[in-house]
C-alpha positions in Angstrom: 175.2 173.1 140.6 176.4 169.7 141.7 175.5 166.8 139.3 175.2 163.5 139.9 176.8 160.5 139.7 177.9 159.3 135.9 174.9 156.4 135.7 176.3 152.9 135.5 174.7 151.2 132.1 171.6 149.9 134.4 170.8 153.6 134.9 168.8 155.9 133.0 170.7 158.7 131.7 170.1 162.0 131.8 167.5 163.3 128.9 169.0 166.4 127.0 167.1 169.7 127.8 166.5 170.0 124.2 164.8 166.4 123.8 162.6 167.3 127.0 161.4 170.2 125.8 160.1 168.5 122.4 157.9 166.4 125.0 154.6 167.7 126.7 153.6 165.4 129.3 150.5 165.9 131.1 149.4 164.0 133.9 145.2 165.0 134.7 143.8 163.9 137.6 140.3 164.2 138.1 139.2 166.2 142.1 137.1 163.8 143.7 136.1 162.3 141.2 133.6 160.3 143.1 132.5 162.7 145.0 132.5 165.2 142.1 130.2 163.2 140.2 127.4 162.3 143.4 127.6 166.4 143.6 126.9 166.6 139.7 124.3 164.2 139.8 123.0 166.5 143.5 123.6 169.8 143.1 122.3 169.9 147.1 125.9 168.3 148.1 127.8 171.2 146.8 130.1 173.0 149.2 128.8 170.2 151.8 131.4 167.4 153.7 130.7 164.4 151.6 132.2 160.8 151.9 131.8 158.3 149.0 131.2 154.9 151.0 129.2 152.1 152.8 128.4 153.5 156.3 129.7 150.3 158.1 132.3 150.4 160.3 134.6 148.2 158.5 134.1 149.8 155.1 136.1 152.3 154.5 136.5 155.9 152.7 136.8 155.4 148.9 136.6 159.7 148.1 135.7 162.8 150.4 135.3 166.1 149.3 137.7 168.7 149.8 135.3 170.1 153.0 135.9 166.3 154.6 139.3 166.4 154.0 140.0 169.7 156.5 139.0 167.2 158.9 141.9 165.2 157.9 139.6 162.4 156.2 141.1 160.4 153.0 140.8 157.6 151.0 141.4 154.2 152.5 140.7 155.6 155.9 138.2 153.5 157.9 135.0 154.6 158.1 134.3 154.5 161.9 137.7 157.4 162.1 136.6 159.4 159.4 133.2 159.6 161.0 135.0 160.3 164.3 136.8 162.6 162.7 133.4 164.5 161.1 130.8 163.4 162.6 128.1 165.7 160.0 129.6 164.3 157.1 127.3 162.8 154.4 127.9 159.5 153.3 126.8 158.6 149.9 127.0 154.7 148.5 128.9 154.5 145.5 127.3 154.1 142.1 130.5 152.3 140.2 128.2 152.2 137.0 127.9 155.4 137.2 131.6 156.3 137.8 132.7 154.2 134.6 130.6 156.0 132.3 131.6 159.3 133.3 135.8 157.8 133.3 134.7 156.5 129.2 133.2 160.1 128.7 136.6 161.6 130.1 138.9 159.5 127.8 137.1 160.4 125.0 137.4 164.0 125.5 141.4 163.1 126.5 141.1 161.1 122.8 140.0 164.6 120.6 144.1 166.0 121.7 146.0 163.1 121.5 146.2 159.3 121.1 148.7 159.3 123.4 146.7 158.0 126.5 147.7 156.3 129.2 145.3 155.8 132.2 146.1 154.7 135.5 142.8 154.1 136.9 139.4 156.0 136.5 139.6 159.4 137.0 143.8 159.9 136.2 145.6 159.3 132.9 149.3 160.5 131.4 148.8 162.3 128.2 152.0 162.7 125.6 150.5 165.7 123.4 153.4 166.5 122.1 151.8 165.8 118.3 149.1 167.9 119.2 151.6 170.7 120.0 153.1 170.5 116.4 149.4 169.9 115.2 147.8 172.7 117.0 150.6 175.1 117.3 149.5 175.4 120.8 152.2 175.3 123.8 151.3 172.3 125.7 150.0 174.0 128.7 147.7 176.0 126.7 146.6 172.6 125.3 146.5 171.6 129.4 144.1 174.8 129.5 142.0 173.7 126.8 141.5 170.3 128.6 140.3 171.5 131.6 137.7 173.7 129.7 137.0 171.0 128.1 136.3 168.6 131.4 134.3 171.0 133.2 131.9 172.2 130.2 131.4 168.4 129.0 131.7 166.2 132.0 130.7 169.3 134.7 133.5 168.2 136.8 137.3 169.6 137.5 140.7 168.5 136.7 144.0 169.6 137.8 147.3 169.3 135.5 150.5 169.1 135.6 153.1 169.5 133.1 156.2 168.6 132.4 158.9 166.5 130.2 158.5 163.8 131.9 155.9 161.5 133.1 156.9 161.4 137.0 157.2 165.3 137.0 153.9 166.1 135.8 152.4 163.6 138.1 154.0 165.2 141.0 153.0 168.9 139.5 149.1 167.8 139.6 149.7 166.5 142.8 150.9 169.9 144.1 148.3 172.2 141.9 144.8 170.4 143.2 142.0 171.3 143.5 141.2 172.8 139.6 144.7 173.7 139.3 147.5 173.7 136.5 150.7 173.6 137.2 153.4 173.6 134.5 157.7 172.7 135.3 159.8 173.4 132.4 162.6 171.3 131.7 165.1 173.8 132.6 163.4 174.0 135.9 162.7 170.6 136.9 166.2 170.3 139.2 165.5 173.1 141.0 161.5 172.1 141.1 162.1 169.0 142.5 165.0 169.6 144.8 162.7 172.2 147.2 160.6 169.1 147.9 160.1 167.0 151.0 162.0 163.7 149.8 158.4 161.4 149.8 157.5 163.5 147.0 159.4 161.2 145.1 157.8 158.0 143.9 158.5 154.9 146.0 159.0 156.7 148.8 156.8 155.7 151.4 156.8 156.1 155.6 159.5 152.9 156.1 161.8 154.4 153.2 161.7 158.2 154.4 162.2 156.7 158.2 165.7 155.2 157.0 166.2 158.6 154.8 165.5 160.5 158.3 168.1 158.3 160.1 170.8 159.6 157.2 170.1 163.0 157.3 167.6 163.1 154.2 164.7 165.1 154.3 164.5 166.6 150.9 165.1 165.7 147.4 167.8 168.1 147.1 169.5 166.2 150.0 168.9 162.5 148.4 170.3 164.1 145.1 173.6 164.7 147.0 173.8 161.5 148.6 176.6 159.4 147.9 175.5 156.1 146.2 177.4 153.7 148.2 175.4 155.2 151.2 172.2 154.9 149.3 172.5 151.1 148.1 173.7 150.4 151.6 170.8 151.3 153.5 167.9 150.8 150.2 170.0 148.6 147.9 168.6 149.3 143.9 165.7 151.7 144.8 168.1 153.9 146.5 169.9 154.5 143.1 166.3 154.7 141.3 165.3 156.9 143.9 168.2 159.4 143.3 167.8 159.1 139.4 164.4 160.6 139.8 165.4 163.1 142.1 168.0 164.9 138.8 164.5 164.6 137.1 165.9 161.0 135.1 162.4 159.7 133.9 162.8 158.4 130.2 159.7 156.3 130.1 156.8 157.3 127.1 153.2 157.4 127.7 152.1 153.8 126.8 148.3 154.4 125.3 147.4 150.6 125.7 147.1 149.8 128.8 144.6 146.9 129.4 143.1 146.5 132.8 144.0 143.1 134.0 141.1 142.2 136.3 137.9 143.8 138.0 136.6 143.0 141.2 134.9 144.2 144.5 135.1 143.2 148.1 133.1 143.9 151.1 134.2 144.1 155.2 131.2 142.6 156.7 130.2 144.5 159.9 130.6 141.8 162.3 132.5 138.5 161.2 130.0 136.0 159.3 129.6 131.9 159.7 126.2 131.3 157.8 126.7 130.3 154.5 123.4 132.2 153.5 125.0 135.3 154.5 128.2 135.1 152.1 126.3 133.5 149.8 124.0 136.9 150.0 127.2 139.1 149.2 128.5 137.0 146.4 125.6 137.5 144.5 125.4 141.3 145.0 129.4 141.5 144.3 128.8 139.2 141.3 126.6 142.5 140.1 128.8 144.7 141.1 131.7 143.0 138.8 129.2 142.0 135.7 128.7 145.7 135.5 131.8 147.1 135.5 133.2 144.0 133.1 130.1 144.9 130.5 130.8 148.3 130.8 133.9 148.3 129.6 132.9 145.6 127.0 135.1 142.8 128.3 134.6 139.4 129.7 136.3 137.2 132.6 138.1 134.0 131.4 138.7 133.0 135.4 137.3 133.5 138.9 138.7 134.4 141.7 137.2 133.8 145.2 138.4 136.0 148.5 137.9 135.3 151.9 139.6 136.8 155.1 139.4 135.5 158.3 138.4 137.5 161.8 142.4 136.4 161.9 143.4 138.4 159.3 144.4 135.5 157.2 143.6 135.6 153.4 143.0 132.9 151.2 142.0 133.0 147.5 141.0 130.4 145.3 140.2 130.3 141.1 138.5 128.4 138.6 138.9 129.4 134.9 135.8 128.9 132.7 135.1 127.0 129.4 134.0 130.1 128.3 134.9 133.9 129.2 131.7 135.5 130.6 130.1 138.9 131.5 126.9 137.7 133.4 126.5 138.0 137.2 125.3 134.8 137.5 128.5 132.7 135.7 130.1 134.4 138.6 127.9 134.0 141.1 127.6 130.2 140.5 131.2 129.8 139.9 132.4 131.6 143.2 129.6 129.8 145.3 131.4 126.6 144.2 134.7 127.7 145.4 133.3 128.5 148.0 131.7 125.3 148.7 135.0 123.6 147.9 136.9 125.0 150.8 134.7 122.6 153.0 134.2 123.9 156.5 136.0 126.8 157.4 138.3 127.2 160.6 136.7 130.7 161.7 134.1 133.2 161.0 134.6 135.3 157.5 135.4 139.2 157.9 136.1 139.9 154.2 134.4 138.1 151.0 135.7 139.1 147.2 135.1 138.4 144.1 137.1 138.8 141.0 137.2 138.4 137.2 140.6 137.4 135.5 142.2 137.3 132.6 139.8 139.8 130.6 138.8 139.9 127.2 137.3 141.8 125.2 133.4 140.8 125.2 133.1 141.3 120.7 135.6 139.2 120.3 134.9 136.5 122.8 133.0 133.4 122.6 129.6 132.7 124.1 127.8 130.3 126.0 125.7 128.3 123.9 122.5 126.8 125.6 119.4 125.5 124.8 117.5 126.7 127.8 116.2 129.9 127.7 116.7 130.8 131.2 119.8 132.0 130.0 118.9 134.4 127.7 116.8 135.6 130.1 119.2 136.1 132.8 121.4 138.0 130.1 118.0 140.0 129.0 117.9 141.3 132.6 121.2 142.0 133.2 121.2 144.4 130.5 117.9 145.7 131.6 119.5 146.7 135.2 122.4 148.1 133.7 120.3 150.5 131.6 118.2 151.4 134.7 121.6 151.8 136.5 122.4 154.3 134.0 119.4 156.3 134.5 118.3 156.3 137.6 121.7 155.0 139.9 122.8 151.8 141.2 120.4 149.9 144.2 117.0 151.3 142.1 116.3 147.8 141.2 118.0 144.3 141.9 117.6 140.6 141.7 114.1 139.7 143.9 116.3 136.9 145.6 119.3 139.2 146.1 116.7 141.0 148.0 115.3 138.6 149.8 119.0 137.1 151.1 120.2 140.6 152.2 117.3 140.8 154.4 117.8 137.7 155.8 121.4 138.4 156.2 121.2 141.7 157.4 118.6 140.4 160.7 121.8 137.3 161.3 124.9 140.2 161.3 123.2 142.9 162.5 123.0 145.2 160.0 120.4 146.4 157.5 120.3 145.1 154.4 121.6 147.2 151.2 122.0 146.7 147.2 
């Protein structure tokens, strides 16, 4: 078998076969997660063609079940095409709250194997259980195995895994073994794994890249692999060279188990573009829920702001203001992004996308709190906690804010839509 080019010193080398196999790398990704959870929570949407999302227009797809997807319907996909697309599909609103506390549930069960964690977002983490192979005298798909069971009996959900010495590989093996599936390349077999693969297997690889590859003849990993490097950095520069390491299976990064998220925030598309001030001032305050939530249930708090807006232009401004204090409470955010707002003076054309974001996260033990002598504060923070304990229970939207209420009606009769939490 041809090899590659000898790496210059900027290169990763290749990983002896002997130190791969003393690594088990497991990538689990959860199947819909958002989706699998709604059908959890409603048995009745089993088997059914499901779409996790606001059903206006401009929102768009954030999970479909694997029913929606034969209609070609994914994630990020506009709503108005996927409902083209299927026109009987159920589309459930999102319950983030919910979501969280299941993704907490599932790192704890990936916690009992190894503390070797690294998640990448909710529902999908990297797992080194190579300990827990020496530990458990268990191969490390066998520990994948145990996983799974463990995800479905606990969480009532399903997983696919992939496995592998490296972290790329095994992210690329779950990828390829969904839905519920386990999928496991050997070190000895990850040249010959990767090289029957379309090239945009490969991470980094997206529709521009494989158009150039396509002009060069490149279609699969095999034929990147044999590409001479002058040709590659000619036509991609550095990431060509990157791109070729990966494809001899060149991936000596560890699982990194701290991995802090750096900010949470929510956005919404409006459903026609929006000038009253009432109107954005309406969606701040639900979005400021939204975020409070997700920052205090993951027991952190935001040191800075950060305001959205797009224009019915498409062109995106964003503005910040850092706090004297780092906060968890939907109405330091709501007050602080209504000032931005305010700041920006009049604006040049209607709004067609309004976010809100908390930066620069801490964790909420450790952080310092707002001191006041009114009480209205504590009672603000009293029923916070009080909705995110109903939210638990019962799902997001059962009870809100009366004047969040009140504004989304209003709102809803000046853009033509109905009103939602």
């Amino acid at each position: 078998m041809e090899t590659p080019d000898v790496p210059r010193p900027d290169e990763p080398r290749r990983e002896p076969l002997d130190a791969q196999r003393r690594r088990g790398i497991l990538h689990v990704d959860m199947d819909a997660f958002f989706v699998a959870v709604e059908q959890r929570e409603r048995p009745e949407l089993r088997g059914r063609r499901v779409i996790v999302g606001f059903p206006a227009e401009r929102s768009v797809v954030l999970s479909a079940s694997y029913e929606a997807r034969a209609f070609g319907i994914r994630s990020a996909m506009p709503m108005l095409i996927a409902l083209r697309r299927c026109p009987d599909a159920i589309v459930v609103e999102p319950r983030h709250h919910l979501y969280y506390e299941v993704s907490k549930e599932l790192m704890k069960v990936f916690g009992d194997f190894t503390d070797l964690v690294e998640p990448l977002s909710v529902d999908e983490a990297f797992l080194d259980v190579s300990g827990a192979v020496r530990r458990l005298g268990a191969a490390p798909e066998e520990i994948a195995a145990q996983i799974k069971a463990r995800i479905r009996a606990d969480l009532g959900i399903t997983a696919s895994v992939g496995v592998a010495g490296t972290k790329f590989v095994a992210k690329i093996a779950s990828a390829r073994s969904k839905p519920d599936g386990l999928l496991v390349v050997r070190p000895e077999d990850t040249v010959a794994f990767l090289h029957a693969l379309p090239v945009g297997a490969l991470w980094g690889i997206g529709g521009k890249t494989q158009e150039v590859l396509a002009r060069l003849g490149i279609h699969t990993i095999a034929d990147l692999a044999h590409t001479p490097d002058s040709t590659l950095k000619r036509s991609l520069g550095a990431p060509g060279l990157h791109a070729k390491g990966l494809s001899w299976g060149l991936d000596e990064r560890a699982v990194t188990p701290v991995r802090e998220e750096k900010s949470i925030g929510a956005e919404e598309t409006f459903a026609a573009d929006v000038t009253d001030d009432a109107a954005l001032h309406a969606e701040l305050l639900r979005l400021a829920h939204r975020v409070a939530g997700r920052l205090r249930a993951q027991g952190v708090a935001a040191a800075t702001v950060v305001l959205k807006l797009r224009y019915s232009d498409f062109s995106t401004l964003s503005r910040s203001h850092t706090l004297t204090v780092p906060t968890d409470s939907a109405q330091h955010l709501y007050s602080a992004a209504r000032q931005l707002l305010a700041a920006l003076g009049g604006r040049p054309m209607p709004v067609r996308l309004i976010g809100l974001r908390g930066e620069r996260l801490e964790r909420a033990a450790g952080a310092p709190r707002q001191l006041s002598l009114d009480r209205i504060e504590d009672n603000w923070r009293t029923a916070e906690e009080t909705l995110d304990r109903v939210s638990e229970k019962f799902g997001a939207g059962m009870i809100r804010p009366a004047r969040l209420l009140a504004e989304r009606r209003a709102a809803g009769h000046r853009d033509g839509r109905p009103p939602r939490g």
